[in-house]
Rosetta silent file (secondary structure, phi, psi, omega in degrees, C-alpha in Angstrom):
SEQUENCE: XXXXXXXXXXXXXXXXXXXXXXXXXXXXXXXXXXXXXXXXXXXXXXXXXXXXXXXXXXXXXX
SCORE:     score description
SCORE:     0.000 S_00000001
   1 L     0.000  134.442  171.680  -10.369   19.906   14.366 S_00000001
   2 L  -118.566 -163.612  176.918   -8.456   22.521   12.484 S_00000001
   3 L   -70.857  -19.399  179.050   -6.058   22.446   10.223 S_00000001
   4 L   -54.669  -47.204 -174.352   -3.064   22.761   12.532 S_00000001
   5 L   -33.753  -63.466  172.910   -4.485   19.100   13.666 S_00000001
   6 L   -29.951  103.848  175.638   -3.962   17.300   10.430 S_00000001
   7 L  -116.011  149.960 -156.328   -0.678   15.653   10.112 S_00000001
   8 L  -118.223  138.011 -148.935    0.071   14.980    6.726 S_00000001
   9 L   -87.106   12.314  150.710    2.419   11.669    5.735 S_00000001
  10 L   -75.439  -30.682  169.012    5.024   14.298    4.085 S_00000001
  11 L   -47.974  -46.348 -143.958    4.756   15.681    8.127 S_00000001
  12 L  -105.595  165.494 -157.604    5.815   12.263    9.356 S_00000001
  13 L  -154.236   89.700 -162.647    9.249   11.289    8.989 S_00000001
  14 L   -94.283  110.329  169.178   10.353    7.233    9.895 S_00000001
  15 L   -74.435   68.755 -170.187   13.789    5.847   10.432 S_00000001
  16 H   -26.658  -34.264 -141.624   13.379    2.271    8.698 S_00000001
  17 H  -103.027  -35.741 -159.015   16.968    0.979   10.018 S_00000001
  18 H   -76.928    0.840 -167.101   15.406    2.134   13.893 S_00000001
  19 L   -90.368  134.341 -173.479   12.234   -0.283   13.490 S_00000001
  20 L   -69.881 -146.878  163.236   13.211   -3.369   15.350 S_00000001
  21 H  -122.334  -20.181  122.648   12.236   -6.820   12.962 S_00000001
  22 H    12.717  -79.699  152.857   10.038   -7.812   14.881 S_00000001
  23 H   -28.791  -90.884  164.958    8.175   -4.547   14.172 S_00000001
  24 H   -48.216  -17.149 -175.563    8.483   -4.990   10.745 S_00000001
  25 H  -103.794  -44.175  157.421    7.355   -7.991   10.026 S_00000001
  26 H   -46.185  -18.313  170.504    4.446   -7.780   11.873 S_00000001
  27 H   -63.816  -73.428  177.581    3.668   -4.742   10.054 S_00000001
  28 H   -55.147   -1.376  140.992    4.167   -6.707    7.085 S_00000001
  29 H   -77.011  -31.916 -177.204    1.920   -9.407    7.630 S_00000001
  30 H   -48.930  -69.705  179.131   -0.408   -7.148    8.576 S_00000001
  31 H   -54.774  -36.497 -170.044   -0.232   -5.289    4.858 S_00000001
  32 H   -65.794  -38.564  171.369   -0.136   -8.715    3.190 S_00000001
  33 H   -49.784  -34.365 -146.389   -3.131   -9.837    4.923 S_00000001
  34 H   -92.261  -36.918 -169.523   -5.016   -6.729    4.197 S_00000001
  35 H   -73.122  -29.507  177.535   -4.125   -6.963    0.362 S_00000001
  36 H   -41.747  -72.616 -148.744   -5.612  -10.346   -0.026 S_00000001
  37 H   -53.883  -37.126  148.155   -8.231  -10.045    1.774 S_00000001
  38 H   -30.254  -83.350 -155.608   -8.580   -6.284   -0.840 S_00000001
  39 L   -87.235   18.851  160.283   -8.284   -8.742   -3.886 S_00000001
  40 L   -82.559  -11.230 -165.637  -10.765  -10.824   -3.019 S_00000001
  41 L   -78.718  131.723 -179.998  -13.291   -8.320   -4.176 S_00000001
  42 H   -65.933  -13.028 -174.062  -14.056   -8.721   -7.674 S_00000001
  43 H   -78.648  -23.253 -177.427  -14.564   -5.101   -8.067 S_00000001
  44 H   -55.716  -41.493 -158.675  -10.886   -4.827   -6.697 S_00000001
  45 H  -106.211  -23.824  149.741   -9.499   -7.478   -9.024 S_00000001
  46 H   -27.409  -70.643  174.818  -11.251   -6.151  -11.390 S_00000001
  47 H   -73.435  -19.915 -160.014   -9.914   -2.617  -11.525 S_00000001
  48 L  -105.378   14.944  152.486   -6.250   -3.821  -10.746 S_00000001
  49 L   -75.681  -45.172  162.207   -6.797   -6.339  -14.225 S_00000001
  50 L   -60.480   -2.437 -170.590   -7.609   -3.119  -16.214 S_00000001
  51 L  -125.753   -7.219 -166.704   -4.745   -1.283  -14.791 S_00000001
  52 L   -98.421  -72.170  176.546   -2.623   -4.378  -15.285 S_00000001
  53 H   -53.801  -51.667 -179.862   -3.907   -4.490  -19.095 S_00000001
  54 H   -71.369  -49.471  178.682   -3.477   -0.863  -19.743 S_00000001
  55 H   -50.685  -68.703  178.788    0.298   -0.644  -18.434 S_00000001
  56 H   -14.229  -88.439  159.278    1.215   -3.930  -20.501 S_00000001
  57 H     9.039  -75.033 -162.706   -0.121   -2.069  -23.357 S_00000001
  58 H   -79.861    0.796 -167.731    2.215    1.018  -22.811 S_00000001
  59 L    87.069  -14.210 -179.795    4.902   -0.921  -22.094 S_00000001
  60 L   -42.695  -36.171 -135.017    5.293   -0.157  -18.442 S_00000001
  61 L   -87.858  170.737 -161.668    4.950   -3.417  -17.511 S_00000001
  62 L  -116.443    0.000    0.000    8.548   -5.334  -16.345 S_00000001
């Protein structure tokens, strides 16, 4: 593989209104599923409570 190979996701370029709905929403079951199943891990839910706590903090938080 060289570098030519590599596509990079500034490379790729999506037309959101051209996705049927369909499309989308299976993608977006997809993601939702994936993030649970991500925050079941305590190390997961862990790090995104410290990152939670530290924005609050700064004010960041909405």
């Amino acid at each position: 593989m060289t570098a030519e190979d590599v596509c990079t996701s500034e490379d790729v370029k999506i037309d959101l209104k051209a996705v049927p709905d369909y499309a989308m929403d299976t993608l977006c079951r997809i993601v939702i599923g994936l993030t649970r199943r991500m925050f079941e891990d305590p190390e997961v839910r862990a790090d995104y409570e410290r990152w939670r706590k530290e924005n609050e903090e700064l004010g960041m938080r909405n």
